[in-house]
C-alpha positions as CSV (number, residue, x, y, z in Angstrom):
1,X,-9.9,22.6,18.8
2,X,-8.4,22.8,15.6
3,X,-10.2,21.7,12.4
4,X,-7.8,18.5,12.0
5,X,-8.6,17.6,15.5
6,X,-12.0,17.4,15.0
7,X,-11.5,15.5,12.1
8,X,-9.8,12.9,13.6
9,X,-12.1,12.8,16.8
10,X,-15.2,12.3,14.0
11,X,-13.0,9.5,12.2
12,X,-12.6,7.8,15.2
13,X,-16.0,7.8,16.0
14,X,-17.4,6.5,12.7
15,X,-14.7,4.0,13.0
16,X,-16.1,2.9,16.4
17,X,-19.8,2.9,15.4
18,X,-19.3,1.4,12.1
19,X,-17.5,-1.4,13.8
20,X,-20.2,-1.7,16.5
21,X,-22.9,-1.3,14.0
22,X,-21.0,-4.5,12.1
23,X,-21.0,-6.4,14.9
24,X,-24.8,-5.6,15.9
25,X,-25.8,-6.7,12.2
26,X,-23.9,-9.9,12.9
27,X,-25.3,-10.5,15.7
28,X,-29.3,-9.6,14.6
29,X,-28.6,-12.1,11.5
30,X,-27.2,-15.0,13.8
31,X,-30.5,-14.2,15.6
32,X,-32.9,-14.2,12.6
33,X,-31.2,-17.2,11.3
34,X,-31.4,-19.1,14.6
35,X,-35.3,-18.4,15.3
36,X,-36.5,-18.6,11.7
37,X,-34.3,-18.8,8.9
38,X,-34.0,-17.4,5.6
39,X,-37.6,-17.7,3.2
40,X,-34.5,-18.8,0.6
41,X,-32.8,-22.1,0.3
42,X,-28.7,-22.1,0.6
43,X,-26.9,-25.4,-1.5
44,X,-24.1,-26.3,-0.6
45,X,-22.4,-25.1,-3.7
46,X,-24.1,-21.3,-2.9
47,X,-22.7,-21.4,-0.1
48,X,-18.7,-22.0,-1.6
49,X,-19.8,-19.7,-4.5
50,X,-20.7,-17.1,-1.9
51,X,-16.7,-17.5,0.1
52,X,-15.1,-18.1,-3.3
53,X,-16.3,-14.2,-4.4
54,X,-16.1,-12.5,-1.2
55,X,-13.8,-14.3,1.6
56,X,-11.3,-11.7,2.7
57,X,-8.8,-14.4,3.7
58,X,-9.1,-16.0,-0.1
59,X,-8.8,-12.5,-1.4
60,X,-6.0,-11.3,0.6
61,X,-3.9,-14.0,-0.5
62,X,-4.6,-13.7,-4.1
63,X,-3.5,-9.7,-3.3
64,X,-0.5,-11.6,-1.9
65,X,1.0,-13.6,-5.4
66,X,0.1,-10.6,-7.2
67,X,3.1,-9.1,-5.0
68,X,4.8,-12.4,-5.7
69,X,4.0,-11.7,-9.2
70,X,6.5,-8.7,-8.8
71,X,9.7,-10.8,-8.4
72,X,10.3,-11.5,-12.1
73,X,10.3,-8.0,-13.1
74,X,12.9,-7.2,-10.8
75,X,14.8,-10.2,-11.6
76,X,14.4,-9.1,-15.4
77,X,15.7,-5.6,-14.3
78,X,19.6,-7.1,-14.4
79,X,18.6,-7.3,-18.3
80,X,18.3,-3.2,-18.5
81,X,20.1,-0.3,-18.4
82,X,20.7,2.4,-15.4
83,X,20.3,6.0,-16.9
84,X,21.4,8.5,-14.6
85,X,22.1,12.5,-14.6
86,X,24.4,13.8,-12.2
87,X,24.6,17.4,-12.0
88,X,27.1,20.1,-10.1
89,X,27.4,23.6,-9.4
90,X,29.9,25.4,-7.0
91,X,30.9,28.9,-6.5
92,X,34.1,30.6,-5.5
93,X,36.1,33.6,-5.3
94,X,39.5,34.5,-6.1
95,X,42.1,36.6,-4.6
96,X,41.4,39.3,-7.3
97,X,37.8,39.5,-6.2
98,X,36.7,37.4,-9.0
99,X,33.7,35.8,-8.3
100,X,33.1,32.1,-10.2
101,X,30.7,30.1,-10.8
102,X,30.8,26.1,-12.3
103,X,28.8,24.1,-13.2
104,X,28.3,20.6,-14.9
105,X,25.9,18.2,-16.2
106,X,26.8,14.7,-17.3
107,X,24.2,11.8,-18.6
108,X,25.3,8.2,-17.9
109,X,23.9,4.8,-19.0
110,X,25.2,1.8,-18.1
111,X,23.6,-1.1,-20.2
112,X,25.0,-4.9,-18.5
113,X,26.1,-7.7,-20.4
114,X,27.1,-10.3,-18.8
115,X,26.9,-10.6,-14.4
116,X,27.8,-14.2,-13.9
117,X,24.5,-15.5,-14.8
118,X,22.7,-13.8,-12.0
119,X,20.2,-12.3,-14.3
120,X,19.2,-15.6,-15.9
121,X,19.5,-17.9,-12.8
122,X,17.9,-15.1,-10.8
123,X,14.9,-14.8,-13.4
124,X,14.2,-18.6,-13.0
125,X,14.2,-18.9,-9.3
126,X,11.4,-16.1,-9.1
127,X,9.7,-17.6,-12.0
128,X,9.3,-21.0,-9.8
129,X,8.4,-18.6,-6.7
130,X,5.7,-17.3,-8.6
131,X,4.5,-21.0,-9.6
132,X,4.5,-22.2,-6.2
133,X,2.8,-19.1,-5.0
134,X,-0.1,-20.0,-7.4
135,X,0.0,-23.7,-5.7
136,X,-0.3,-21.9,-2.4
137,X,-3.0,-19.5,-4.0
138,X,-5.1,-22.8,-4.5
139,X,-4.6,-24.1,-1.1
140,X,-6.0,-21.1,0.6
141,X,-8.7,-21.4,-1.9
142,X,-9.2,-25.0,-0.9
143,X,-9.0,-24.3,3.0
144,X,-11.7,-21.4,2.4
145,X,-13.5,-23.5,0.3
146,X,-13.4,-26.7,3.4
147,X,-14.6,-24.4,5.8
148,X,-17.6,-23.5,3.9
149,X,-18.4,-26.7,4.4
150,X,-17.6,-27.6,7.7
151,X,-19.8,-24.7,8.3
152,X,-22.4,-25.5,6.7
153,X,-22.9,-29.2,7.9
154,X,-22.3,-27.6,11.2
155,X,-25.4,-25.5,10.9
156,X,-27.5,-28.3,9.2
157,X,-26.7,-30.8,11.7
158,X,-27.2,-28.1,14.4
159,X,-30.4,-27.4,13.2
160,X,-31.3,-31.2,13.4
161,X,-29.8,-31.4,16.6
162,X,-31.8,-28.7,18.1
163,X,-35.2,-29.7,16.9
164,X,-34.4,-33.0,18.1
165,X,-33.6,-31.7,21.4
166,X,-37.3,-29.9,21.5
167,X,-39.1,-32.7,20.5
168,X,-37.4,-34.6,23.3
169,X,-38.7,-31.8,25.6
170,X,-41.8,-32.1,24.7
171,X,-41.9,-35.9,25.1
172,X,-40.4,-35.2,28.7
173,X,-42.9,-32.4,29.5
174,X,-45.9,-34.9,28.6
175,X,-43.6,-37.4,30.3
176,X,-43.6,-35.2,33.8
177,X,-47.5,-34.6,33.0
178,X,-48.5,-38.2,32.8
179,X,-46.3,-39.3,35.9
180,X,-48.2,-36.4,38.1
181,X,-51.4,-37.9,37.2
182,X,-50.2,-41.4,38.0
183,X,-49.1,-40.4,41.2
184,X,-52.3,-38.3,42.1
185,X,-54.3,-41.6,41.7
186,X,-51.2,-43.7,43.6
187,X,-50.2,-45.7,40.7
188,X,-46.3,-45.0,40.8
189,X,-44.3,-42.7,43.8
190,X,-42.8,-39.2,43.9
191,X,-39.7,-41.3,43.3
192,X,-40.8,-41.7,39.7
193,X,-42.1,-38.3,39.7
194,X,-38.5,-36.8,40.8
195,X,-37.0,-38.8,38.1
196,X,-39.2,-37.1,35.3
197,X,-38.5,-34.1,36.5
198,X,-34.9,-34.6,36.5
199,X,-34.7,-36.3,32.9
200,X,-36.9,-32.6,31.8
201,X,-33.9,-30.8,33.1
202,X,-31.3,-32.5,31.9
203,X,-33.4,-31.9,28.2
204,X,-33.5,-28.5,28.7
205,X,-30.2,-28.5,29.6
206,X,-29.2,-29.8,26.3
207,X,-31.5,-27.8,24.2
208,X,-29.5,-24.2,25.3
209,X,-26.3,-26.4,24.6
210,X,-27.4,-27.3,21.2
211,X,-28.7,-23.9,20.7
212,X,-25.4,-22.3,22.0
213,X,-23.7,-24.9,19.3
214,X,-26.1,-23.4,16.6
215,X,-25.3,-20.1,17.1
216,X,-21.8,-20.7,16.9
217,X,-22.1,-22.4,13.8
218,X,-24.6,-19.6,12.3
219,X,-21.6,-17.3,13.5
220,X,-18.8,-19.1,11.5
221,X,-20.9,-19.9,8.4
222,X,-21.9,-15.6,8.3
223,X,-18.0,-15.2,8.6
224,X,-17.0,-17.2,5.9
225,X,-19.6,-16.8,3.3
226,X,-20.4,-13.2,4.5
227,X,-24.4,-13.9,4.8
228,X,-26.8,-16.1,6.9
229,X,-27.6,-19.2,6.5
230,X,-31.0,-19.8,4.5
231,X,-33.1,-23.1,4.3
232,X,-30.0,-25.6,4.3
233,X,-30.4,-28.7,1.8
234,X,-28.1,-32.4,2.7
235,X,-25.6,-32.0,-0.2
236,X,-24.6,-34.4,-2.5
237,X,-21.0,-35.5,-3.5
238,X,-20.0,-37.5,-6.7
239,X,-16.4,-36.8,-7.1
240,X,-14.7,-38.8,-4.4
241,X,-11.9,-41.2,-5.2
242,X,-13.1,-44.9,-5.7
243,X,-10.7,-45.9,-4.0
244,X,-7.3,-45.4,-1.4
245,X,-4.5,-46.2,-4.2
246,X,-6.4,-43.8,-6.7
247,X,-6.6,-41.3,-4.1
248,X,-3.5,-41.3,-3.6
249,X,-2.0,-41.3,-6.8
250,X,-4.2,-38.3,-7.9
251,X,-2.9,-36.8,-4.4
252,X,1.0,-37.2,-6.1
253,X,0.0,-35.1,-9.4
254,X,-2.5,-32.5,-8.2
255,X,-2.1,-31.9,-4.6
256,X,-1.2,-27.6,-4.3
257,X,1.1,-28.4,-1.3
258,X,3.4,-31.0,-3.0
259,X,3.5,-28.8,-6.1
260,X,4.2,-25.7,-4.1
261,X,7.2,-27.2,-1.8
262,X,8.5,-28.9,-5.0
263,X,8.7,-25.3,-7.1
264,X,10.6,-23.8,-3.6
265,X,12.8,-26.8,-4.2
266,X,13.4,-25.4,-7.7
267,X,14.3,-22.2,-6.2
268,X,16.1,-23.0,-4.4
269,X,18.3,-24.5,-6.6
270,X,18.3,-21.8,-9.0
271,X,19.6,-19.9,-6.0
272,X,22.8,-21.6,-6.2
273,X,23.6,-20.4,-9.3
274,X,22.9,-16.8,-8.0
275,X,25.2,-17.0,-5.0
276,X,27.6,-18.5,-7.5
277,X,27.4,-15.9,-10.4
278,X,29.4,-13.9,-7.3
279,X,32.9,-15.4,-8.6
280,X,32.4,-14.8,-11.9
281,X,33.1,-11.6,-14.2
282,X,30.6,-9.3,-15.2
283,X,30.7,-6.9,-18.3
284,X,29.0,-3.8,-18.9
285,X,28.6,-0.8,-21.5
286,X,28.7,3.0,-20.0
287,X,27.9,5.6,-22.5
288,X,28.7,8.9,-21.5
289,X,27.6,12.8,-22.0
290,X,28.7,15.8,-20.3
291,X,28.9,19.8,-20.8
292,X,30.9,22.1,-18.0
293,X,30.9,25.5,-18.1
294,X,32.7,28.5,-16.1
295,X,30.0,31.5,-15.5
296,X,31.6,34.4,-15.8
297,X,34.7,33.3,-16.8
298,X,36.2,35.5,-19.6
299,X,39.0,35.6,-22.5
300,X,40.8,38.8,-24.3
301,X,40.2,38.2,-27.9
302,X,41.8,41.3,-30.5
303,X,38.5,42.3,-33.1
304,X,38.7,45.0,-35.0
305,X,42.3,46.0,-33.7
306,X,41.2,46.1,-30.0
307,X,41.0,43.6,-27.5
308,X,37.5,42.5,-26.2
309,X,36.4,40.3,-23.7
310,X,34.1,37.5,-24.3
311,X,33.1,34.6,-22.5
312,X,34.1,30.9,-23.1
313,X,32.2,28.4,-25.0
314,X,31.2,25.6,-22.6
315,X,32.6,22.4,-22.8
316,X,31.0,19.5,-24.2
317,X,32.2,15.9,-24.1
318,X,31.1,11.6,-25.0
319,X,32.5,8.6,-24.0
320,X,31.7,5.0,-24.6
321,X,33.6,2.0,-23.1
322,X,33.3,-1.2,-22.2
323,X,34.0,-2.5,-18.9
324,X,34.9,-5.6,-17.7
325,X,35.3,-7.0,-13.8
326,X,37.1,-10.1,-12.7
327,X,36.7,-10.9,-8.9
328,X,39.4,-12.7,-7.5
329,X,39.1,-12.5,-3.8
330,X,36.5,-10.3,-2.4
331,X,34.5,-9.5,0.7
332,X,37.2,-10.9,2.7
333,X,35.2,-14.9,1.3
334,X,31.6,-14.0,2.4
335,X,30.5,-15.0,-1.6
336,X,31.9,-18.2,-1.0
337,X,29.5,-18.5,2.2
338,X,26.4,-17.6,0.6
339,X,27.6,-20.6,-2.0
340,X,28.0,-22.9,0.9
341,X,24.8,-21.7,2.6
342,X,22.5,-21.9,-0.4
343,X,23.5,-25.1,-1.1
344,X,22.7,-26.0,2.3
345,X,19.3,-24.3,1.8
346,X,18.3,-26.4,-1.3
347,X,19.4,-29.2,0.5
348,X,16.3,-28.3,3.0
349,X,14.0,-27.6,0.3
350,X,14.6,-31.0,-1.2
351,X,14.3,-32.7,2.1
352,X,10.8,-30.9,2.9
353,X,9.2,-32.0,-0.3
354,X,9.5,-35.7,1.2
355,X,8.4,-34.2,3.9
356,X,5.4,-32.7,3.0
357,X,4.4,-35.4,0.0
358,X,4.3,-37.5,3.7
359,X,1.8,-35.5,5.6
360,X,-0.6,-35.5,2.3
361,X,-0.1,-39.6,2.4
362,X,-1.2,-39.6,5.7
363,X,-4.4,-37.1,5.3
364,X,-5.6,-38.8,2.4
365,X,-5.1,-41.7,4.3
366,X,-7.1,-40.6,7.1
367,X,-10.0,-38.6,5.0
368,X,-10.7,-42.1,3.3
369,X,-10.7,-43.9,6.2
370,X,-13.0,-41.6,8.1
371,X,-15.3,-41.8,4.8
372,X,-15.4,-45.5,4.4
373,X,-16.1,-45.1,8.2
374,X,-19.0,-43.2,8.1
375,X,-20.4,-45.5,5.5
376,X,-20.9,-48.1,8.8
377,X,-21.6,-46.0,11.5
378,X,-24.6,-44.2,8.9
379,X,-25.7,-47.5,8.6
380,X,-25.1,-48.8,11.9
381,X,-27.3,-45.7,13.7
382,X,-30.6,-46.1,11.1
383,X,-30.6,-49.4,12.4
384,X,-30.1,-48.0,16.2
385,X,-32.8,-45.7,15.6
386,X,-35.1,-47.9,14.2
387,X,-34.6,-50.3,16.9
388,X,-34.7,-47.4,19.7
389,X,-37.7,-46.4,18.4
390,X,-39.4,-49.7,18.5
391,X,-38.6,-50.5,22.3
392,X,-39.5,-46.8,23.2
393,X,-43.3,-48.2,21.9
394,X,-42.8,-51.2,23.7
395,X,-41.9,-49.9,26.7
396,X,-44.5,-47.2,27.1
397,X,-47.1,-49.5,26.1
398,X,-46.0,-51.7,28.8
399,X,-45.8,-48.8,31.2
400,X,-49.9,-48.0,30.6
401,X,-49.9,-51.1,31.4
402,X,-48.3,-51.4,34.9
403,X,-45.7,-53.5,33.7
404,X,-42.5,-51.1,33.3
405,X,-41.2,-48.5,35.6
406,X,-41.0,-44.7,34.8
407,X,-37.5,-45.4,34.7
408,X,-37.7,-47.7,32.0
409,X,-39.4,-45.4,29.9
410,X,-37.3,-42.5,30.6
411,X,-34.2,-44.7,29.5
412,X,-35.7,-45.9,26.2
413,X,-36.5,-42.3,25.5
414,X,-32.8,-41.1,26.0
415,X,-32.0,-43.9,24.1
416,X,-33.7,-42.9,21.1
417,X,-32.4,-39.6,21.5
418,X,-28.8,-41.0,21.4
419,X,-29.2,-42.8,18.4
420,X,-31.3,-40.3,16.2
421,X,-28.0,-37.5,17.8
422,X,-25.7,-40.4,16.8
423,X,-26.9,-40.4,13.1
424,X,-27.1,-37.0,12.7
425,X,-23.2,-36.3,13.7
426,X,-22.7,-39.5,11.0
427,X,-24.3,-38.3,7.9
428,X,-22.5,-34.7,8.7
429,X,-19.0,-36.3,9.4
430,X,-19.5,-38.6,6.1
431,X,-20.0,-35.1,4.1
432,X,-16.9,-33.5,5.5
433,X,-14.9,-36.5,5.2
434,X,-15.8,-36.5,1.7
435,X,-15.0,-33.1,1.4
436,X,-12.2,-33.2,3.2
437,X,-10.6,-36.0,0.5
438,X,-11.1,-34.1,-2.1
439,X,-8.8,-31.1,-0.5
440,X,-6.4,-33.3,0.2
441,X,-6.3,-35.0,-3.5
442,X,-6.4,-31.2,-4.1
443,X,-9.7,-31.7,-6.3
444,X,-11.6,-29.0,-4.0
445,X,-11.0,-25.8,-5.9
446,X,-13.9,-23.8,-7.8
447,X,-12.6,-25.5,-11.2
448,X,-12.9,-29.0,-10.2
449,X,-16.2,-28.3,-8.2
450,X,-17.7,-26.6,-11.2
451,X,-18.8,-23.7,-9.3
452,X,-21.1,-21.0,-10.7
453,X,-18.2,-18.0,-10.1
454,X,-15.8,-16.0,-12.6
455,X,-12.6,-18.3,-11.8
456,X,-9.7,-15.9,-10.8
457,X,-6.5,-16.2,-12.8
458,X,-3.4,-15.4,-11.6
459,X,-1.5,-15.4,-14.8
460,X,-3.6,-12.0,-15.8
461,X,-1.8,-10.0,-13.6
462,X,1.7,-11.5,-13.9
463,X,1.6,-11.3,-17.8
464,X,0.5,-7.7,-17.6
465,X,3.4,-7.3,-14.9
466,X,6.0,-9.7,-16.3
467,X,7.6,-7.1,-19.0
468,X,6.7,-3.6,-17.7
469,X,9.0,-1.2,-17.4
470,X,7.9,2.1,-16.7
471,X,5.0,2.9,-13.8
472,X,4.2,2.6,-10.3
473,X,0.1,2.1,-11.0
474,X,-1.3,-1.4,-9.9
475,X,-4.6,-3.1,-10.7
476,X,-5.6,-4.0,-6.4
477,X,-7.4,-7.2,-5.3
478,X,-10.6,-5.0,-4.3
C-alpha cells in the first residue's frame, strides 16, 4: 500500500472516530444534564451569549455577506484599467536555408471612460445587496437567537414537567399501597385496587414521555448553544411592546425582513439602469507599447571600405487613442430583452415588499396575541391549581373516611396534575411569545438585548474590502 493510501485510510478513520467520539460526548452531556445538571446556573441571556459567539449557522451566514461584501469591488472594477502583455515568437525557414526567428512583445492598457452608466448603476445595485444582506445577517442572528430560547424554556419547563410527573408517581405508588391495605382488611374491592394500579401505569407512562421530551430538549439546547444546560433560572422580559399599534409601528422601521426585501427592491431597480447602459456608447483609452525583433536577421553595411554584416536594431513602437463605440443594433435585440425583463424583475421586487411587510403584520399580530393570552391562561391555571389542590385534600380526607371512592381520589389527583402541567406549558409559552414579538418587531438582536458579547460588524470587512485592488488574501469567519 502506498504511503498516500495509508494516509487517506488513517484520515478516514480519524474522521470516523472523531465524528463518533462527537456524538458520544453529546450524548454523555444530554445524560449528565438529564440525571443531575450542571453545579452552574445558565440565564437566559448566557445561554443567547453562548449561540451569539459560537452558533455555526449564525457564523456561516455572517461568512456569507462577507462574500456579499465582494460585489462592490467588482462593480467598482468597470472604474479601472485592463493592463495586459501579449507576447509572440515563431520560427521559420526560407528557401535559402535561412533559419528565422520573431519575436514580439507589446503592453496594453485600456483605462474606460464612460460604459453607459453600467459602472455607476452597477455599483449602486451591489451596494443595496450588500445592505440587505446585513438585514438578512440580523435575521439569522434573530432566528439563532429565538431558538436559544425556545430551547431553553423547553428544557426548564421539561424539567418541571418531569419532576412533576415523579412526584405524581410517588403519590400513585403510596396510592396503590394504601388501596392493598384497604382491601386486605375488606374495606374497598380489587376493583379499586385494579384501578390504582392502572392510574400508576399510566404515570409511569408519562414520566418516560416527559423524560423522552427532556432529552430532546437537552439535545437542541447543546446544539444551539454548544454546551449543556446548567441550573436553568425563569427569565425575565422588560422590553415588549405596550401595546399592538406600537408593535407594529416599530415592526415598519426596524423589522430585518422588510428592510432586506425593500434594499432587493432597490436593486432591483438599479438593475434597470444596467440592462439599459447596453444601448448606450462607451469610451475608452488604450495606451500602447511594443518592440519586435527578427533573430538572426542581418544587413550589409560598407565600414572601413568593406561590407560587413550586422544585425538589425529591433523595433520599438507607442500608441495612444481614444476609442469610442456606438451600438445601434446588436445581439440580433437580446439587450432590449434584458431591459424588458429587468423591468419585469423590479416589478416583483416591489410587489414582494408588500408582500413580506404582510406576513410581519400578521406575526406581530399573532405573537401579541399569544402574549396577552398567556397573561389569562397563567392566571386562569394558578387558580386551577389552587382549587385542584384543595379538592384533592378534600377528597382524600373523605376517602379515610369511607365517604369517597378510590376513583374519586384517583381523579382529583390527575386533576391536579393537569392543572399544575397546564401552568407550566403557560408560563413557558408566555416567555416565547414574548420573545417571539420582539423578533418579529426585530428588537431580538444582541444590540437591543444588551448582551455581554463583542457585537460583530459587518461594515469591518466591507470597508477593508470596498477599495482593494490588488490580493487574493481574506480575513475567514473562523
Amino acid at each position: 500500500m502506498t504511503s498516500s493510501g495509508r494516509f487517506d485510510r488513517y484520515g478516514e478513520w480519524m474522521t470516523r472516530n472523531s465524528v463518533r467520539g462527537l456524538l458520544l460526548g453529546v450524548a454523555l452531556s444530554a445524560s449528565t444534564a438529564l440525571s443531575a445538571g450542571s453545579a452552574l446556573a445558565d440565564s437566559l441571556s448566557t445561554a443567547m451569549e453562548k449561540a451569539y459567539s459560537t452558533n455555526p449557522t449564525l457564523n456561516s451566514a455572517r461568512a456569507g455577506q462577507r462574500a456579499t461584501d465582494e460585489q462592490v469591488p467588482q462593480a467598482l472594477s468597470g472604474w479601472r484599467p485592463d493592463v495586459t502583455v501579449n507576447g509572440t515568437l515563431m520560427t521559420s525557414d526560407t528557401q535559402k536555408s535561412e533559419h528565422v526567428e520573431d519575436g514580439d512583445v507589446n503592453i496594453v492598457l485600456t483605462q474606460p471612460l464612460f460604459r453607459g452608466f453600467r459602472t455607476v448603476e452597477g455599483t449602486k445595485a451591489a451596494e443595496a445587496r450588500v445592505d440587505a444582506g446585513r438585514q438578512n445577517l440580523l435575521q439569522v442572528e434573530q432566528e439563532v437567537l429565538f431558538n436559544v430560547v425556545q430551547a431553553y424554556m423547553d428544557v426548564y419547563a421539561g424539567r418541571q414537567l418531569v419532576a412533576l410527573q415523579k412526584q405524581n408517581v410517588a403519590a400513585l405508588q403510596g396510592q396503590l399501597k394504601a388501596s392493598n391495605e384497604r382491601f386486605a382488611v375488606g374495606e374497598i374491592t380489587r376493583t379499586d385496587v385494579a384501578q390504582s394500579r392502572a392510574s400508576l401505569a399510566a404515570a409511569k407512562t408519562q414520566l418516560v414521555t416527559a423524560e423522552t421530551n427532556l432529552a430532546t430538549s437537552v439535545a437542541t439546547y447543546m446544539q444551539m448553544t454548544g454546551d449543556e444546560p446548567g441550573k436553568l433560572n425563569y427569565p425575565k422580559y422588560n422590553k415588549v411592546p405596550k401595546s399592538l399599534k406600537s408593535a407594529l409601528q416599530i415592526a415598519g422601521e426596524t423589522n430585518p425582513q422588510i428592510l432586506a426585501q425593500a434594499f432587493v427592491e432597490a436593486a432591483a431597480n438599479f438593475d434597470v439602469n444596467v440592462a439599459r447602459g447596453s444601448l448606450l456608447p462607451e469610451a475608452y483609452l488604450q495606451a500602447r507599447a511594443g518592440v519586435s525583433d527578427t533573430f538572426g536577421d542581418k544587413t550589409t553595411i560598407i565600414k572601413n571600405g568593406k561590407p560587413v554584416q550586422v544585425g538589425i536594431d529591433p523595433l520599438r513602437s507607442t500608441s495612444l487613442s481614444a476609442n469610442i463605440t456606438i451600438p445601434l443594433y446588436s445581439n440580433g435585440g437580446s439587450v432590449y430583452s434584458s431591459v424588458r425583463q429587468a423591468k419585469q424583475l423590479a416589478s416583483q421586487r416591489r410587489i414582494q415588499v408588500i408582500e413580506v411587510a404582510r406576513a410581519v403584520r400578521k406575526a406581530v399580530a399573532e405573537a401579541w396575541n399569544a402574549y396577552v393570552a398567556y397573561a389569562d391562561i397563567i392566571a386562569n391555571a394558578k387558580t386551577q391549581v389552587s382549587a385542584a389542590q384543595l379538592a384533592l385534600s378534600g377528597v382524600q380526607q373523605e376517602y379515610q373516611a369511607g365517604t369517597r371512592t378510590t376513583l374519586d381520589v384517583l381523579n382529583a389527583q390527575r386533576d391536579l396534575v393537569v392543572a399544575k402541567t397546564t401552568l407550566v406549558n403557560a408560563e413557558k409559552n408566555r416567555v416565547v411569545a414574548a420573545y417571539q414579538l420582539m423578533a418579529a418587531i426585530g428588537h431580538l438582536t444582541a444590540n437591543d438585548l444588551n448582551l455581554n458579547v463583542a457585537i460583530y460588524d459587518p461594515s469591518e470587512n466591507y470597508n477593508r474590502v470596498r477599495n482593494k485592488w490588488f490580493g487574493s488574501d481574506v480575513e475567514t469567519v473562523e
